[in-house]
C-alpha positions as CSV (number, residue, x, y, z in Angstrom):
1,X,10.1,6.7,-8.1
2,X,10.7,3.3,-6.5
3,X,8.0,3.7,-3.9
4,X,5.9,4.9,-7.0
5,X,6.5,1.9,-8.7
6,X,6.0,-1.1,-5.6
7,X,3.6,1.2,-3.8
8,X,1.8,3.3,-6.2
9,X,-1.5,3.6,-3.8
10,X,0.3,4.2,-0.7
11,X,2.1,6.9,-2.9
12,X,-0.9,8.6,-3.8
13,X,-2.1,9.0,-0.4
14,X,1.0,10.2,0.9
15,X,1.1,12.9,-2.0
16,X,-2.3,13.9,-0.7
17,X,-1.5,14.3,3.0
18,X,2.0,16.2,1.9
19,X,-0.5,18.6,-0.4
20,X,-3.3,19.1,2.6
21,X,-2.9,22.8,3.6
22,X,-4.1,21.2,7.2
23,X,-1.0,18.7,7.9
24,X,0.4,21.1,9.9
25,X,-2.1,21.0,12.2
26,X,-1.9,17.5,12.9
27,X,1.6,18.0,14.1
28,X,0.5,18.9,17.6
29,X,-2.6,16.9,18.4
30,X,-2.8,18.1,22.0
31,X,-2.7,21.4,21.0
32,X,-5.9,23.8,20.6
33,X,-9.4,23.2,22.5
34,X,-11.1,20.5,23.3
35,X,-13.3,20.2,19.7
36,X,-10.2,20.9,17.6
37,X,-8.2,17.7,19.6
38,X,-10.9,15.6,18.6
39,X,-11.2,17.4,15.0
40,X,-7.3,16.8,14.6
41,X,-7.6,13.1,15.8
42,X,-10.6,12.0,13.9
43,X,-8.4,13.3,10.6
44,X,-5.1,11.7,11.7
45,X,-7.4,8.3,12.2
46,X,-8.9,8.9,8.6
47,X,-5.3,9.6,7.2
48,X,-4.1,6.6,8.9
49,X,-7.0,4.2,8.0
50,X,-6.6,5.5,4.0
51,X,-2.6,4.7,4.0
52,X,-3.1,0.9,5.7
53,X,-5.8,0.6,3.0
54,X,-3.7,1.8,0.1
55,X,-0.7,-0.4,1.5
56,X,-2.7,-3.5,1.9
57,X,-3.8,-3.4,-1.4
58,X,-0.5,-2.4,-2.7
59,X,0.4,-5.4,-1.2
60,X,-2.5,-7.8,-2.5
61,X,-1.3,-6.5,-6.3
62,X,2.1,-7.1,-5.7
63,X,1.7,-10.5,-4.4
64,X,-1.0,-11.3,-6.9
65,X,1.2,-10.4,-9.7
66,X,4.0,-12.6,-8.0
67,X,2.2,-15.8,-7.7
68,X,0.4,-15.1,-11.9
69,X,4.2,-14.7,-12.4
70,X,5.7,-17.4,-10.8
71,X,3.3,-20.0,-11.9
72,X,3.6,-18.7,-15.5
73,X,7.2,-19.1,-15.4
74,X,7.1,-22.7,-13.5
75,X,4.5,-23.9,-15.9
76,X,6.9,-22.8,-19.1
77,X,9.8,-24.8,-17.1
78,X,7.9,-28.1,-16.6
79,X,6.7,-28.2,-21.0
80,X,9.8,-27.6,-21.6
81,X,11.4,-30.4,-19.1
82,X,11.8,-33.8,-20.6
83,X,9.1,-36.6,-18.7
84,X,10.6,-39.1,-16.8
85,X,9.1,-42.4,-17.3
86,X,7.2,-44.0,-14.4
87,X,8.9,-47.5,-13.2
């Protein structure tokens, strides 16, 4: 639930690979001929591509929603602070 809720992209994909009949497969990459070691490596490099993606814009959300938060919350403090006169 907590990965779900800071990393709801990266969740998906990982709930996609766990479902994929062929993820057992990809446990032994230098296993099987010489077609099905490229096969199994070209999917591990598409699995691993789709994760960084999901986590980098995981990541872009999160800190987009950070900054929209902090500078909502920062401009609330400063109309509510008393001005200082200029000398």
């Amino acid at each position: 639930e907590l990965g779900k809720r800071f990393f709801p992209r990266c969740s998906d994909v990982l709930n996609k690979i766990v479902d994929d009949d062929g993820l057992g497969e990809l446990a032994c990459l230098s296993t099987g001929t010489s077609d099905e070691q490229v096969r199994k490596r070209r999917r591990y490099m598409e699995l691993q591509e789709q994760l960084s993606k999901a986590f980098t814009e995981d990541k872009e959300e999160r800190d987009r929603t950070a900054m929209s938060s902090c500078s909502s919350s920062t401009s609330v403090a400063e109309r509510g602070r008393p001005r200082m006169p200029r000398r």
